[in-house]
Structure formats: structure tokens, C-alpha cells
Z-matrix of the N, CA and C atoms (Angstrom, degrees):
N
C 1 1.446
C 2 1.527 1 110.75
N 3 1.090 2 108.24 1 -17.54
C 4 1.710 3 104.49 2 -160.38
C 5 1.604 4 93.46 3 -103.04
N 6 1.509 5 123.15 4 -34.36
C 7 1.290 6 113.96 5 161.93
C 8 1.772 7 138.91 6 -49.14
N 9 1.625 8 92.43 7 -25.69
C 10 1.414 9 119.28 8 179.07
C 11 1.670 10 118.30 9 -76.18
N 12 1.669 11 90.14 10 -41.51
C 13 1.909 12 95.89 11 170.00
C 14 1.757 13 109.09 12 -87.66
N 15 1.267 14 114.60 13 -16.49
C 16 1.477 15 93.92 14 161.01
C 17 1.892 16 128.14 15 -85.87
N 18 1.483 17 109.32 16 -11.38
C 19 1.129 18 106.37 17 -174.34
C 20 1.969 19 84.73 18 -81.50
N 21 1.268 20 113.47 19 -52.33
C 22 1.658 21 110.13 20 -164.59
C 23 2.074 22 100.25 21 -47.45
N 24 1.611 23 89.95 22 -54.73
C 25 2.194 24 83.82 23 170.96
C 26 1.307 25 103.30 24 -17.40
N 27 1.352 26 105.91 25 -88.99
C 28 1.268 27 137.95 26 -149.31
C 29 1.643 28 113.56 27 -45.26
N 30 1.298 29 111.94 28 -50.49
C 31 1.592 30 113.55 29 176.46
C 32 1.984 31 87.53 30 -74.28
N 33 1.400 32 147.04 31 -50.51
C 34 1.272 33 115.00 32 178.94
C 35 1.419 34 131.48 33 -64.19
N 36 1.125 35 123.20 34 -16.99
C 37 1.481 36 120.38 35 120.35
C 38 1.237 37 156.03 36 -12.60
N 39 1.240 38 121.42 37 -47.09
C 40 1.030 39 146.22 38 -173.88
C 41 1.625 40 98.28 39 -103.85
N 42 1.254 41 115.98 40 -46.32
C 43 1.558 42 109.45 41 174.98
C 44 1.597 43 100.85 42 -69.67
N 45 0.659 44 138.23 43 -64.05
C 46 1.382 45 125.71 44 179.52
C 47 1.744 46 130.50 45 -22.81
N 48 1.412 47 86.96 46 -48.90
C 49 1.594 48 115.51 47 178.24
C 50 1.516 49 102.03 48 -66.93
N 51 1.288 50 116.71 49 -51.04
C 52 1.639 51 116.71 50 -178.08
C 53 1.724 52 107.55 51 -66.58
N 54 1.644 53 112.66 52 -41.82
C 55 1.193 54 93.04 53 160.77
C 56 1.731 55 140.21 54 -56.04
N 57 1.202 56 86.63 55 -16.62
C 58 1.881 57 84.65 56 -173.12
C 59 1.160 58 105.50 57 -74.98
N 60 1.577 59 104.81 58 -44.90
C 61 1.622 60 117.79 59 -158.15
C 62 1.487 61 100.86 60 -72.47
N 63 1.299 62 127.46 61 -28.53
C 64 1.399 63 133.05 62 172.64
C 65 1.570 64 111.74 63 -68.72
N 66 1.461 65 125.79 64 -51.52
C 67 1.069 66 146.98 65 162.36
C 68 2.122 67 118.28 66 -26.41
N 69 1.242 68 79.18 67 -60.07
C 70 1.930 69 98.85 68 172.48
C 71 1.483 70 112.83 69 -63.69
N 72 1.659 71 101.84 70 -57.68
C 73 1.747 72 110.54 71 175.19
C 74 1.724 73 108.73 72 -36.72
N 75 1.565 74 111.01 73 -48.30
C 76 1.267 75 122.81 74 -175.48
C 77 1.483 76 119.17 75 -77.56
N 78 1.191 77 118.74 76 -29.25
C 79 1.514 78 120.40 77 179.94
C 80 1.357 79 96.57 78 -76.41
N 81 1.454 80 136.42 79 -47.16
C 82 1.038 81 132.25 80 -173.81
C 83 1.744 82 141.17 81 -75.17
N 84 1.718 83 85.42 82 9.84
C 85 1.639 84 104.22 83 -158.20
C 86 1.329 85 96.63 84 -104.40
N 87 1.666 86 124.29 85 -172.15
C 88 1.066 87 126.82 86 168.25
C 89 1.756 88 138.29 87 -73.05
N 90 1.184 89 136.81 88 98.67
C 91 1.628 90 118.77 89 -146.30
C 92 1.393 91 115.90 90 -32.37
N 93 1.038 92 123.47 91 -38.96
C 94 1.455 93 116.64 92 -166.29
C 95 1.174 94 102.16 93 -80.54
N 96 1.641 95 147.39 94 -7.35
C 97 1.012 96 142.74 95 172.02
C 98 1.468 97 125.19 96 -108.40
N 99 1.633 98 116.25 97 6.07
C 100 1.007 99 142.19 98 168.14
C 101 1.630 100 131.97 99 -28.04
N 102 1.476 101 102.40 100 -54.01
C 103 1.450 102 123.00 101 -157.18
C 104 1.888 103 81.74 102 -99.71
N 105 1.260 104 135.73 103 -34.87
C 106 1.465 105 124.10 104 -167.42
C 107 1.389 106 99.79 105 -85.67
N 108 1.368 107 109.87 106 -44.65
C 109 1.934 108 111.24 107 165.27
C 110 1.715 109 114.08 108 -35.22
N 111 1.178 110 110.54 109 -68.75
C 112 1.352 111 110.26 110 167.17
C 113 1.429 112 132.08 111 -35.85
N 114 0.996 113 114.94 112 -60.59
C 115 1.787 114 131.89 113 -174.40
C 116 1.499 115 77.24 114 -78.04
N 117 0.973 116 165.64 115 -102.13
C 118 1.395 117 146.77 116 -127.36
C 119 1.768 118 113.88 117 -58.18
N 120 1.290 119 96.55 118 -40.04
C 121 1.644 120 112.32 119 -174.90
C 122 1.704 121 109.76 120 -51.95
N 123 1.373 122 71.85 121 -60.36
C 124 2.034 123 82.21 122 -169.59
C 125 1.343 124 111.44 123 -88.70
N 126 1.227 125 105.04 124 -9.01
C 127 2.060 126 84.66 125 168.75
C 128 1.728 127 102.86 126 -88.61
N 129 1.456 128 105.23 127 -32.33
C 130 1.853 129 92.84 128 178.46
C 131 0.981 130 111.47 129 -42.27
N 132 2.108 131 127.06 130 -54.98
C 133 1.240 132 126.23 131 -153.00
C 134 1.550 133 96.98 132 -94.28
N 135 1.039 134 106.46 133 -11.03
C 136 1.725 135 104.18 134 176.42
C 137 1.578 136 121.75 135 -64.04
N 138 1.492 137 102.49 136 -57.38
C 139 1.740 138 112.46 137 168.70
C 140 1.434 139 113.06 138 -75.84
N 141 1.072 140 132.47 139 17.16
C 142 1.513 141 135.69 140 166.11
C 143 1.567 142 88.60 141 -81.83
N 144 1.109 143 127.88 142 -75.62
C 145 1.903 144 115.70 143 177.32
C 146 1.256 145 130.58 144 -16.90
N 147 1.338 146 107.22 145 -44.62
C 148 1.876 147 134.11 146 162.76
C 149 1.572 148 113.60 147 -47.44
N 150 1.243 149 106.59 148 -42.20
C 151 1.364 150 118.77 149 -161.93
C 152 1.584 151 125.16 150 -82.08
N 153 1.375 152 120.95 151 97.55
C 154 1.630 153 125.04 152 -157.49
C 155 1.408 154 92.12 153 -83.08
N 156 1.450 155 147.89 154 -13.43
C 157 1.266 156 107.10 155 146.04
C 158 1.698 157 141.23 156 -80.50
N 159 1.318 158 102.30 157 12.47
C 160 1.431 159 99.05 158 166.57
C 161 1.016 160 124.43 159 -94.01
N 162 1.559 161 106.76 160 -8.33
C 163 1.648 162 124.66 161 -174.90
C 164 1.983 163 110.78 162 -73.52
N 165 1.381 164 91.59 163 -13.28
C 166 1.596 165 99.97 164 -169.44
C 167 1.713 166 123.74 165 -111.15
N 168 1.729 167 96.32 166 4.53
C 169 1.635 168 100.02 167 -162.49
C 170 1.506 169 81.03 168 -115.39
């Protein structure tokens, strides 16, 4: 059980982190391009978590 709430931590963690980093991309962009900055940002670094070959390099 306790392995299960640290793997769940860990990816909310990581979402968090993708939110910020997505968050900044967007504050820092142009307004009208704001909301597509975002959704591009954080799903790239988001499905990198998904991804079992990054888990191995």
C-alpha cells in the first residue's frame, strides 16, 4: 500500500511541476497564443511520464 501512495505522490508531483512549467510558457507568451501555449506545454511534458522509454535512459 505504501508503495502505491508513493508512486500516486510522485506522478502528483510531477503534474504539478508540468503545470507550472506550462503555466510560465503561457504567462510569458503572446495573449492570443496563451491558452494553445499551455495545452501544448503540458501535455508534451505530461506524456513523457507515460513513456517507458524514458524510464530506462
Amino acid at each position: 500500500m505504501d508503495t502505491v501512495l508513493a508512486i500516486l505522490f510522485g506522478v502528483f508531483i510531477y503534474f504539478v511541476f508540468c503545470l507550472i512549467i506550462a503555466g510560465l510558457r503561457a504567462l510569458f507568451s503572446k495573449p492570443k497564443k496563451r491558452k494553445d501555449n499551455f495545452k501544448k506545454t503540458f501535455w508534451c511534458f505530461f506524456l513523457e511520464t507515460f513513456n517507458p522509454f524514458q524510464w530506462f535512459s
